[in-house]
N, C-alpha and C positions, 0 to 999 in steps of 0.2 A: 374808081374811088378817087374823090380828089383831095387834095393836101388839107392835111386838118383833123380829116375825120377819121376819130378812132374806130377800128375795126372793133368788131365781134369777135373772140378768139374760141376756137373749137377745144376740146380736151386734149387734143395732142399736142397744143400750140402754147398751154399754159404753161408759165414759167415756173418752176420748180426745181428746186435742188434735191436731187436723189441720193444724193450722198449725206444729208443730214436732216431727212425726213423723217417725224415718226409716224411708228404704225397706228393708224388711226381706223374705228370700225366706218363703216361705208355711210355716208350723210344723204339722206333725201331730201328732196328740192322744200319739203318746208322748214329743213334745220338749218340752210342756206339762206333763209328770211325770203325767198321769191316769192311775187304776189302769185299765190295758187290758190286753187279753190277744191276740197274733198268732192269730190261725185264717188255716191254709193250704187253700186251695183248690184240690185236683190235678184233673186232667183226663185220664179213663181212657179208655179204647175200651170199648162195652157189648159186653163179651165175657166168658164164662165165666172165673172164673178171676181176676179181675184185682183183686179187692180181696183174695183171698187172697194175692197177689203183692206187692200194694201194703203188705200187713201185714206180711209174713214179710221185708222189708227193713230191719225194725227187731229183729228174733228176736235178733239178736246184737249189739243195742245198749244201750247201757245209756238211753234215751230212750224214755217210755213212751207209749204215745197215751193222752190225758186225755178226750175227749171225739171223737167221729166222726158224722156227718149223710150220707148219701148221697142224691143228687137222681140220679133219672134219665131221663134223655134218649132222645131215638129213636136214635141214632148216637152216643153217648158217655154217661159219668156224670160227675156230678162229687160229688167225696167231700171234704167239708168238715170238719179237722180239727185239734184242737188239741193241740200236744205240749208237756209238760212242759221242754222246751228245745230250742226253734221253729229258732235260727240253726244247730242241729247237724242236725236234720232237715229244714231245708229242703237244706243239703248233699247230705244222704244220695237225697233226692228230686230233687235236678236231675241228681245224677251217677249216676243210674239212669234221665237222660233222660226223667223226668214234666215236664210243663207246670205249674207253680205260682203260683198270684197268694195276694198277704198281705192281709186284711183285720183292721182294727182294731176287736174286739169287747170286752162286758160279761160278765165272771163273777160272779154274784151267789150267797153263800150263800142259801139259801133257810130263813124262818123255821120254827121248829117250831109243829109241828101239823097235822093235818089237812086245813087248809085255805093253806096254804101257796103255792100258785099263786095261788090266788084272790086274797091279800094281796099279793100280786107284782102281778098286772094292776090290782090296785085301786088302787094306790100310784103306775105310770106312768098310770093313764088320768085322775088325779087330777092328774097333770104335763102333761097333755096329751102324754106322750110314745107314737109308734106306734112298735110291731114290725112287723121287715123278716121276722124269724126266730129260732125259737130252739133248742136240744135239751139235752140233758142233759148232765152230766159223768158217765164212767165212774167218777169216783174219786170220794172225798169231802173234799174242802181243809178242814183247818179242823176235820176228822170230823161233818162234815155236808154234806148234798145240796147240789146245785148248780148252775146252767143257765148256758148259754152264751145272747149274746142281743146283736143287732142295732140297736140303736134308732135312728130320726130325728136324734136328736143326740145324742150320747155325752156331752157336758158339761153338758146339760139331765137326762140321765137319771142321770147321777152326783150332782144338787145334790139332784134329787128323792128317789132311793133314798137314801142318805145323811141327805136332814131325816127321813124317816119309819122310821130307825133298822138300814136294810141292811147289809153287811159284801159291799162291794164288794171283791173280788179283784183279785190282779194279774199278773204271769206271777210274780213271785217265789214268790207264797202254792199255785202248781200245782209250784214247784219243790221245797219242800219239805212239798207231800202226799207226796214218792215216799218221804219216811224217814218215813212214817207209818204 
């Protein structure tokens, strides 16, 4: 590290006075204002048929799907999903009785050129930060590519993407790829 540049500081590193702290209930990364993005997680039966189903619930909405991941299971899949406006779709999803859990993910423009990913893993393994997972965005925010992406610490991998000149996304910059 050379002179100048502020570190990143971990949770045990933050300054805090413990002696005149109050009790506060526990804040998640979107009451914190970080650029994150909701990915829903539904839980389908592995049956023919059912991600056609799970699609065609949106045909008449104006709510696009931005990105989708399917994992599959011996007895279920789960289709990992992000929508351009998460609180309407997750609506449309419980009230067509799917199972949903919200997890709080990273959209990162991805640099131009060719080597693109590679700059991407270069830049978190340089942070020490690991991927849980990651896939693609169908669309392109910003008019350019995109990933969706899990990491170890989401505040760790924002200071990191961010010093090395990323354009970290946020559900706002997936709301207005749709007038793009």
């Amino acid at each position: 590290m050379y002179a100048g540049r502020k570190k990143c500081l971990g949770p045990t590193e933050w300054p805090i006075n413990w002696g005149t702290m109050d009790i506060e209930p526990l804040e998640t990364a979107e009451a914190h204002d970080l650029p994150t993005v909701r990915q829903q997680s539904v839980f389908v039966e592995n049956r023919v048929g059912q991600l056609m189903h799970l699609t065609k619930l949106f045909g008449t909405t104006e709510i696009r799907i931005v990105a989708v991941s399917v994992i599959h299971c011996v007895d279920c899949a789960i289709c990992r999903m992000i929508f351009d406006d998460p609180d309407r779709a997750y609506d449309v999803l419980t009230g067509a009785r799917f199972q949903v859990s919200e997890t709080e993910l990273l959209v990162i423009s991805l640099p131009r050129g060719k080597r693109a990913l590679l700059q991407t893993w270069a830049a978190l393994l340089g942070g020490e930060i690991s991927i849980h997972y990651t896939y693609p965005l169908l669309t392109r925010p910003k008019g350019a590519p995109a990933i969706a992406l899990l990491p170890d610490s989401i505040e760790q991998a924002i200071c990191v993407l961010r010093e090395r000149g990323f354009d970290v996304l946020d559900q706002a910059d997936l709301l207005d790829a749709r007038h793009q």
